[in-house]
Biopython code that builds the backbone (N, CA, C, O; Angstrom):
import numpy as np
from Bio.PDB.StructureBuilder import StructureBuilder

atoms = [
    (1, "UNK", "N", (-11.422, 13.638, -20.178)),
    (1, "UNK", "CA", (-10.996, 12.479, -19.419)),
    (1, "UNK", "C", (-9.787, 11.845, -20.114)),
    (1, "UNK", "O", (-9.595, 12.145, -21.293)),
    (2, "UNK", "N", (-9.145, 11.192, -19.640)),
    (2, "UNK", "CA", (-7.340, 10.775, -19.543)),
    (2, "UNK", "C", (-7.771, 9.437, -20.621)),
    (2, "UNK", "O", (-8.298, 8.623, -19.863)),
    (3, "UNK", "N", (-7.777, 9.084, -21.482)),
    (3, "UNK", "CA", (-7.622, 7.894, -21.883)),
    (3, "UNK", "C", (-7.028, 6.494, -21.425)),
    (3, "UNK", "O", (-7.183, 5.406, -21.979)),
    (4, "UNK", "N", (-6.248, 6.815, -20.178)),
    (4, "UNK", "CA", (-6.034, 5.496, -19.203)),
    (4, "UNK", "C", (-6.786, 5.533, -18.407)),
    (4, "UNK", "O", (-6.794, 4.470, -17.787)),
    (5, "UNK", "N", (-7.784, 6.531, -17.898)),
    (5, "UNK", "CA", (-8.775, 6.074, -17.158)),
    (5, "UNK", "C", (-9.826, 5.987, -17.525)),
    (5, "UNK", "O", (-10.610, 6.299, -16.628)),
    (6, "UNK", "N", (-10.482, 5.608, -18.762)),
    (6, "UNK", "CA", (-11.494, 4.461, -19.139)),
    (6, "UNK", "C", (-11.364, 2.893, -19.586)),
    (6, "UNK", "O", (-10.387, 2.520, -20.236)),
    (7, "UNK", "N", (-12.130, 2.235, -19.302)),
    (7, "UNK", "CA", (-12.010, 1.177, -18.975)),
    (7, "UNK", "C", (-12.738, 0.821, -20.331)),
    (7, "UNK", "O", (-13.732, 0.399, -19.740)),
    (8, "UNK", "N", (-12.963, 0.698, -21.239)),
    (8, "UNK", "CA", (-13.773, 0.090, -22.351)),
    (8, "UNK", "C", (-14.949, -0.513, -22.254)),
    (8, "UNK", "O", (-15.509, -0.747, -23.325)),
    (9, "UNK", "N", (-15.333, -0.744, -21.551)),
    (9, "UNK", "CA", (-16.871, -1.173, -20.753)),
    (9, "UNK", "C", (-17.526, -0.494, -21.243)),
    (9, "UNK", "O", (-17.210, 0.398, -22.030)),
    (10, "UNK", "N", (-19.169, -0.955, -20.657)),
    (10, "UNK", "CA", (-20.038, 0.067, -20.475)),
    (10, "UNK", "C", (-21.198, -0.199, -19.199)),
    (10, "UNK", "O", (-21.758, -1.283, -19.365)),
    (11, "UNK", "N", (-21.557, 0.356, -18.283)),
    (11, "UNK", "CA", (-21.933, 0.492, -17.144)),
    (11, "UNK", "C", (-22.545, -1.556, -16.787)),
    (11, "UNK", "O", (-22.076, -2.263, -15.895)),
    (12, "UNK", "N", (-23.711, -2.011, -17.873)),
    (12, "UNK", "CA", (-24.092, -2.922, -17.553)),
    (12, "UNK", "C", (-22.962, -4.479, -17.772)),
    (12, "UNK", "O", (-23.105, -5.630, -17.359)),
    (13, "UNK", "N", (-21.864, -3.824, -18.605)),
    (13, "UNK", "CA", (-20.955, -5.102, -18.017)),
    (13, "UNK", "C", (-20.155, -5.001, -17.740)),
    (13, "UNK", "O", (-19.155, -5.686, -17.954)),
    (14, "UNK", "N", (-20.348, -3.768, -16.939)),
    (14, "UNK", "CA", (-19.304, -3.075, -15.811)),
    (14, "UNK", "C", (-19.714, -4.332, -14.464)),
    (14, "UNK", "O", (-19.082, -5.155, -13.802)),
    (15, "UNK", "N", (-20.632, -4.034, -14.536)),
    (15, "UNK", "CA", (-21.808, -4.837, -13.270)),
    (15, "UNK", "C", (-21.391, -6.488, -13.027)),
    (15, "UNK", "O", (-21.351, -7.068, -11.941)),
    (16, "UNK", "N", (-21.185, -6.885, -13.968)),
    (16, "UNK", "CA", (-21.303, -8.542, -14.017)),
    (16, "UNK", "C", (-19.465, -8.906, -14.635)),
    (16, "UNK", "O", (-19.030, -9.988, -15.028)),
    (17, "UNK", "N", (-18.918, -7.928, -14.551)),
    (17, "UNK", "CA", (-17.315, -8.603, -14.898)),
    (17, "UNK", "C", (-16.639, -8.597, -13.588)),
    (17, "UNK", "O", (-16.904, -7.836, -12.657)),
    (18, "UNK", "N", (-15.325, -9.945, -13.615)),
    (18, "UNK", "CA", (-14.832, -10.167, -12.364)),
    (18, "UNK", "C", (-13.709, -9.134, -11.743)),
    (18, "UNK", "O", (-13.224, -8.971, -10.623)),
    (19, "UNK", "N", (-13.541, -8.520, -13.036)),
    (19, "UNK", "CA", (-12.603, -7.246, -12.603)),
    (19, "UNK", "C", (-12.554, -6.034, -12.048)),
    (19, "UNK", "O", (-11.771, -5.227, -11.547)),
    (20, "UNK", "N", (-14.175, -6.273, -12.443)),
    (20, "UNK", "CA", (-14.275, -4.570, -12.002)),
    (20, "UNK", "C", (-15.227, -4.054, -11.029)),
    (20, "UNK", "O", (-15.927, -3.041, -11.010)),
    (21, "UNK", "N", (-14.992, -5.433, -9.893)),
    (21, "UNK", "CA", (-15.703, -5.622, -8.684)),
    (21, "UNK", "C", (-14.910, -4.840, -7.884)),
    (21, "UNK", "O", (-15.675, -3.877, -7.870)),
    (22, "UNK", "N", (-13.741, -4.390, -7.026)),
    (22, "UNK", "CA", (-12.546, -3.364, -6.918)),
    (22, "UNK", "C", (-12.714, -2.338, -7.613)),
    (22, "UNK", "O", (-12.469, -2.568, -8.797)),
    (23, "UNK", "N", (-13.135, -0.934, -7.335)),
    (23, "UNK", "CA", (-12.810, -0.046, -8.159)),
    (23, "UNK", "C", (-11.057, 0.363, -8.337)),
    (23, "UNK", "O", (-10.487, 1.035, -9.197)),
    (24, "UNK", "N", (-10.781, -0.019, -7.701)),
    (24, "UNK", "CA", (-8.984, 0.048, -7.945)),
    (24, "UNK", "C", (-8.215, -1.312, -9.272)),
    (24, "UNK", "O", (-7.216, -1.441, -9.979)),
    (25, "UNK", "N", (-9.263, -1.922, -8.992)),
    (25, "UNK", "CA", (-8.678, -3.296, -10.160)),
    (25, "UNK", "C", (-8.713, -2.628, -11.542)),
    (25, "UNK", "O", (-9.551, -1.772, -11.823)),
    (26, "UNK", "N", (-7.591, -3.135, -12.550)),
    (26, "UNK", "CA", (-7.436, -3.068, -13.691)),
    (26, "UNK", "C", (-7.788, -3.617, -14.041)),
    (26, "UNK", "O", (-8.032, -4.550, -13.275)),
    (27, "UNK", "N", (-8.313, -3.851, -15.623)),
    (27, "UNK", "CA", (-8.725, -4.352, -16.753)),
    (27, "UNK", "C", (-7.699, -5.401, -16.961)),
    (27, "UNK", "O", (-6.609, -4.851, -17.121)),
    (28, "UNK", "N", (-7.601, -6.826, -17.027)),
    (28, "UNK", "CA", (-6.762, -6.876, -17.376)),
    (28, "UNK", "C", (-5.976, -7.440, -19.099)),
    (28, "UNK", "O", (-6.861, -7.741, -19.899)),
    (29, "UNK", "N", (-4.646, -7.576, -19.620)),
    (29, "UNK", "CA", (-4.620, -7.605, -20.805)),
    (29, "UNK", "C", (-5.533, -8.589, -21.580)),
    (29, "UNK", "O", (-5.811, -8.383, -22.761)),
    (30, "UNK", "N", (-6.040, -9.768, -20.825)),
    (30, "UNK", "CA", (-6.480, -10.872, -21.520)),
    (30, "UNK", "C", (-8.251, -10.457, -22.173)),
    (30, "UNK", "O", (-8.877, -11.107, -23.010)),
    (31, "UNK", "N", (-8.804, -8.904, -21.292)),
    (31, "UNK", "CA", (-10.143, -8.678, -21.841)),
    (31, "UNK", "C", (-9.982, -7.492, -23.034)),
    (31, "UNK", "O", (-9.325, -6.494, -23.330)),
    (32, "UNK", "N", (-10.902, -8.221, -23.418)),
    (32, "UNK", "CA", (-11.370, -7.717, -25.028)),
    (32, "UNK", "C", (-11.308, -6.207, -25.261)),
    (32, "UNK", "O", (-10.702, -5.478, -26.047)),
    (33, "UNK", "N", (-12.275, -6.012, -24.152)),
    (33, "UNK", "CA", (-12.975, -4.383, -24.324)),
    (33, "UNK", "C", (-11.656, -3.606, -23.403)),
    (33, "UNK", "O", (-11.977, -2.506, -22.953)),
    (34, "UNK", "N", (-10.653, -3.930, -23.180)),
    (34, "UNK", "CA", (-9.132, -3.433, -22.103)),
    (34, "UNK", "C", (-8.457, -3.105, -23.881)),
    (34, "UNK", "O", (-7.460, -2.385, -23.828)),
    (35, "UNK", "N", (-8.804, -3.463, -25.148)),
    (35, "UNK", "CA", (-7.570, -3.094, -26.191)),
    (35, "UNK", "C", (-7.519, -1.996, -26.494)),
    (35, "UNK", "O", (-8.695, -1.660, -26.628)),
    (36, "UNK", "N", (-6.695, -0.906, -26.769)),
    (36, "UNK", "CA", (-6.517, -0.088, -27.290)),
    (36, "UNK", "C", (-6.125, 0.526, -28.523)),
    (36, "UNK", "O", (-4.972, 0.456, -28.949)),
    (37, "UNK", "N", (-6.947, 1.056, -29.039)),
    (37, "UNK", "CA", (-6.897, 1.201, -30.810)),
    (37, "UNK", "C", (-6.662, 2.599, -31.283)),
    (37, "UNK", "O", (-6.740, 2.930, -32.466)),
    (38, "UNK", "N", (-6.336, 3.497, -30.177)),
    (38, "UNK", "CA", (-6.041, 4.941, -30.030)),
    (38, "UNK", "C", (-4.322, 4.981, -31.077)),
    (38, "UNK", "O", (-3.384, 4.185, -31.068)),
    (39, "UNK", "N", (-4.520, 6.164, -31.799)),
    (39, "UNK", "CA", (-3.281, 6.004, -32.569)),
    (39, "UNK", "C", (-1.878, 6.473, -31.552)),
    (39, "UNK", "O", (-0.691, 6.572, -31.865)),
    (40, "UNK", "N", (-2.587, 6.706, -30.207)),
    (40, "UNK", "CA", (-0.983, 7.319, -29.437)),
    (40, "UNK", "C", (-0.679, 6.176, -28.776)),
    (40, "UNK", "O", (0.477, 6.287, -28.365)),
    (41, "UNK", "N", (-1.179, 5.064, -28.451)),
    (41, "UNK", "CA", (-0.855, 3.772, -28.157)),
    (41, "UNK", "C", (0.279, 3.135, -28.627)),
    (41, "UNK", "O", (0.226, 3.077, -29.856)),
    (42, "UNK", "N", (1.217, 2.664, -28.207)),
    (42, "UNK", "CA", (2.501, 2.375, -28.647)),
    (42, "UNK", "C", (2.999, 1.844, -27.432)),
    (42, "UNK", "O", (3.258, 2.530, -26.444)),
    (43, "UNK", "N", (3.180, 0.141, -27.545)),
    (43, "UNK", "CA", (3.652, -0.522, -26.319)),
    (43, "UNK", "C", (5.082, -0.773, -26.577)),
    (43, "UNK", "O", (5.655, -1.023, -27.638)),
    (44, "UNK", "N", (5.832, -0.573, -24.588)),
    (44, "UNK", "CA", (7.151, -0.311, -24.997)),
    (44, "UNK", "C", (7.713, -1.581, -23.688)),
    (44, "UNK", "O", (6.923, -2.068, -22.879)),
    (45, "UNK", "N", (8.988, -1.877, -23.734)),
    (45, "UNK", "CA", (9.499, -2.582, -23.195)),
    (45, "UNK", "C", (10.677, -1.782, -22.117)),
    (45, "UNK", "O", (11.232, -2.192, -21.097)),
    (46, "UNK", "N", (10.782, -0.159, -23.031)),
    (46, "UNK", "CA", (11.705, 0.064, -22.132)),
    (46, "UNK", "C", (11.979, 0.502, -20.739)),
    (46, "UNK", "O", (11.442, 1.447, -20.162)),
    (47, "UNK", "N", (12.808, -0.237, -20.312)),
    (47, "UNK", "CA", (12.813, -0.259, -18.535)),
    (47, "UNK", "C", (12.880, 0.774, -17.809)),
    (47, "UNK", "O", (12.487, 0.757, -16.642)),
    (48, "UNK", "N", (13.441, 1.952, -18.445)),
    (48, "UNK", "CA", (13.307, 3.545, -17.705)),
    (48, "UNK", "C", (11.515, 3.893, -17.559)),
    (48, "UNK", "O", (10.929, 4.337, -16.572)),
    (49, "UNK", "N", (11.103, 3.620, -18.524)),
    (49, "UNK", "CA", (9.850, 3.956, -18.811)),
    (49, "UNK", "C", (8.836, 3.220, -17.934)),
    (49, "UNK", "O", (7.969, 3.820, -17.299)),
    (50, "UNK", "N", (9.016, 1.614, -17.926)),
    (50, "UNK", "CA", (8.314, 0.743, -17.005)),
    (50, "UNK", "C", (8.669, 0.556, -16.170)),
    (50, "UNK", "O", (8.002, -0.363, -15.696)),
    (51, "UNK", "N", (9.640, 0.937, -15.321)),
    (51, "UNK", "CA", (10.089, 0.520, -13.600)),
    (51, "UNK", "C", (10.242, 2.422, -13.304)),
    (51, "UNK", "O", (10.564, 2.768, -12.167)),
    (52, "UNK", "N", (10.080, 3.135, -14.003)),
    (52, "UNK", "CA", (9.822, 4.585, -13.523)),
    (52, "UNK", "C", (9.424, 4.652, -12.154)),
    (52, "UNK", "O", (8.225, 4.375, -12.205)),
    (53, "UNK", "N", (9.696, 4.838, -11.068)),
    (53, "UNK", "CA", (9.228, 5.032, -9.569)),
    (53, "UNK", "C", (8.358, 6.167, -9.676)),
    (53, "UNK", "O", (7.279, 5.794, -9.216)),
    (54, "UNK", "N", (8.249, 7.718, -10.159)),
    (54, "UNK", "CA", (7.311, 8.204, -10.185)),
    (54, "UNK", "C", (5.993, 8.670, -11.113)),
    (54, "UNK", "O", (5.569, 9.755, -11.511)),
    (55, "UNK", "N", (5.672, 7.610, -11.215)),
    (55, "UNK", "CA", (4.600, 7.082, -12.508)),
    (55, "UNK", "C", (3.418, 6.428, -11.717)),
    (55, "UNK", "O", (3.529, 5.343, -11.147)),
    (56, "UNK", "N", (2.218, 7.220, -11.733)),
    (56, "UNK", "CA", (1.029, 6.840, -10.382)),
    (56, "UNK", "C", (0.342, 5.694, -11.454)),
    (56, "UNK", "O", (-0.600, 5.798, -12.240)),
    (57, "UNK", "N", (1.181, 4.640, -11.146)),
    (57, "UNK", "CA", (0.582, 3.163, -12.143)),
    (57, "UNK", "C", (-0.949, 3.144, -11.566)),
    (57, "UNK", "O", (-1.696, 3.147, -12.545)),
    (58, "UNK", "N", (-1.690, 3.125, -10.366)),
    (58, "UNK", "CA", (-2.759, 3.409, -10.219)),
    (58, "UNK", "C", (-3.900, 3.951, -11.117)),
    (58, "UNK", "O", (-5.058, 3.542, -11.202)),
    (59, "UNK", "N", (-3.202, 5.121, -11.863)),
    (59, "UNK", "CA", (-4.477, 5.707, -12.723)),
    (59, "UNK", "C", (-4.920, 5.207, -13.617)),
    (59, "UNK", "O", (-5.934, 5.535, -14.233)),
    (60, "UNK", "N", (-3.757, 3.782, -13.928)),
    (60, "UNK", "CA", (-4.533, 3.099, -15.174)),
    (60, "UNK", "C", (-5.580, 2.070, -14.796)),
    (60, "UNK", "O", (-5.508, 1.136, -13.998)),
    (61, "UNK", "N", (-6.940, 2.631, -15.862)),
    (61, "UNK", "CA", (-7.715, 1.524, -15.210)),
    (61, "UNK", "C", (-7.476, 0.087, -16.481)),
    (61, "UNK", "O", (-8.246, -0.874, -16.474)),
    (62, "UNK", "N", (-6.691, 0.162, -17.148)),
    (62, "UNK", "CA", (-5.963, -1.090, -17.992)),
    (62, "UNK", "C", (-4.783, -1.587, -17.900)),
    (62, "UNK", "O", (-3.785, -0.896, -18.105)),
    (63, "UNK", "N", (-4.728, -2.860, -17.577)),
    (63, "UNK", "CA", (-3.119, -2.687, -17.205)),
    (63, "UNK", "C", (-2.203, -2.911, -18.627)),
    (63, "UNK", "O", (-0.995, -3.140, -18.575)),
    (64, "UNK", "N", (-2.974, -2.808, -19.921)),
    (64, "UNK", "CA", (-2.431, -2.677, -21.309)),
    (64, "UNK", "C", (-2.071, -0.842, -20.878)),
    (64, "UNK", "O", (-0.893, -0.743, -21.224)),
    (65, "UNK", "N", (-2.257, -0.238, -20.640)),
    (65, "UNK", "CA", (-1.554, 1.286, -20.338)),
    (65, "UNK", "C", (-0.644, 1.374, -19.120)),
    (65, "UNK", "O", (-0.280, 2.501, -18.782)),
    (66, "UNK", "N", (-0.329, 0.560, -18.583)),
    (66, "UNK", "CA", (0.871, 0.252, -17.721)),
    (66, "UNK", "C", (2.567, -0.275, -18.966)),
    (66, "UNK", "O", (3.749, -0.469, -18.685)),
    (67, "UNK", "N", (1.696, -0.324, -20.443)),
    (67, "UNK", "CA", (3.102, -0.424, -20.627)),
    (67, "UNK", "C", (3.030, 0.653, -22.116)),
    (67, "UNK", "O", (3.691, 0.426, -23.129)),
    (68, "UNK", "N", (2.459, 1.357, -22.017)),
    (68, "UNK", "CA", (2.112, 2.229, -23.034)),
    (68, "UNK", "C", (2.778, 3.894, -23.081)),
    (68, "UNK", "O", (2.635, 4.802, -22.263)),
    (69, "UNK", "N", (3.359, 3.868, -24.068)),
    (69, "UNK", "CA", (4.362, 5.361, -24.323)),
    (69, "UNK", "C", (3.612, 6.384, -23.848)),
    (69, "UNK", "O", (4.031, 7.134, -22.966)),
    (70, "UNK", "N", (2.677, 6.474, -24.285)),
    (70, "UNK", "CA", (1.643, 7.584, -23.970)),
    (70, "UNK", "C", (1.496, 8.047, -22.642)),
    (70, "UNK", "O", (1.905, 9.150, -22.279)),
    (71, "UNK", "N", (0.870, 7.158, -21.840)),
    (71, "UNK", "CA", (0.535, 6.872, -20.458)),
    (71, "UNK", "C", (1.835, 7.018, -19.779)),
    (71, "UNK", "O", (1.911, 7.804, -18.835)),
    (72, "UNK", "N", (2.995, 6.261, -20.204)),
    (72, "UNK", "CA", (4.199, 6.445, -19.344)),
    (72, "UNK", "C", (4.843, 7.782, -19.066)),
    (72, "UNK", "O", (5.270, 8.214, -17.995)),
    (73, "UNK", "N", (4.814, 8.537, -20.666)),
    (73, "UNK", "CA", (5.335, 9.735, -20.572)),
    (73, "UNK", "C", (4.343, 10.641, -20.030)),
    (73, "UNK", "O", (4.686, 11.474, -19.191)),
    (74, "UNK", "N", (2.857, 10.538, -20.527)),
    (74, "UNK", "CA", (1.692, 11.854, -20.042)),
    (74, "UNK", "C", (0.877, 11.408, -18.853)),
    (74, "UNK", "O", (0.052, 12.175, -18.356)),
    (75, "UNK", "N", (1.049, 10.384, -18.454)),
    (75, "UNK", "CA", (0.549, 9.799, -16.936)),
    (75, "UNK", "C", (0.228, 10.684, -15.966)),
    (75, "UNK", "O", (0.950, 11.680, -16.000)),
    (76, "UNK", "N", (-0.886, 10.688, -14.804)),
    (76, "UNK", "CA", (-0.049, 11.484, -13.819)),
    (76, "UNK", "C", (1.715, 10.479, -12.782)),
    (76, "UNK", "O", (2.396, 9.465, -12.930)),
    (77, "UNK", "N", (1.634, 11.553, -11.930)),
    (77, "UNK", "CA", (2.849, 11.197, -11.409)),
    (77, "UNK", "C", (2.895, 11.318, -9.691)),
    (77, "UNK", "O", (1.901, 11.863, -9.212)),
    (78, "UNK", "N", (3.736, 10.956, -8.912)),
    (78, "UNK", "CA", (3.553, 10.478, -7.675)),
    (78, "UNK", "C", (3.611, 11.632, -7.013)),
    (78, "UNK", "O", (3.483, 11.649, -5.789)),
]
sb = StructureBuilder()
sb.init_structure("model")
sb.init_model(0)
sb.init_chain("A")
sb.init_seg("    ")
for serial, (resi, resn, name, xyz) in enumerate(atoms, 1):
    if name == "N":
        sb.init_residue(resn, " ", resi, " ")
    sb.init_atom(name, np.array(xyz, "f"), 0.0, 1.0, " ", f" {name:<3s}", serial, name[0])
structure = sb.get_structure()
C-alpha cells in the first residue's frame, strides 16, 4: 500500500473523527495522527511540483502529502 493512502488512524477513531465521515475527505494538516515521520517525507513549496495538473491529488488521504516530494514525484497521475 502507497503511503499517501493511509490515513494514520485506526478503524475505531476512524468511526468518531469529523474527517473521515467522506471517504474522499483528507486528513487534514491540523490532526495529529495525519503527521508524517517516514524518512521520504520532505515538504516542498515548489510550484511545478504543487500546481502539477497531472498529479491525482485525490489519492492522498492527507492533505500533509499534497505537498510532499515523495507523493508529488511517485503519486499516481491523471
Amino acid at each position: 500500500m502507497a503511503c499517501w493512502s493511509e490515513r494514520g488512524c485506526d478503524d475505531e477513531m476512524r468511526e468518531r473523527c469529523p474527517h473521515a465521515i467522506d471517504p474522499g475527505e483528507q486528513c487534514p494538516l491540523s490532526c495529529h495522527f495525519a503527521k508524517c515521520d517516514r524518512p521520504t517525507h520532505q515538504v516542498t513549496g515548489d510550484p511545478m511540483l504543487v500546481f502539477d495538473p497531472t498529479i491525482d491529488f485525490r489519492a492522498a488521504a492527507k492533505e500533509t502529502c499534497t505537498r510532499c516530494v515523495f507523493f508529488l514525484t511517485n503519486g499516481p497521475r491523471l
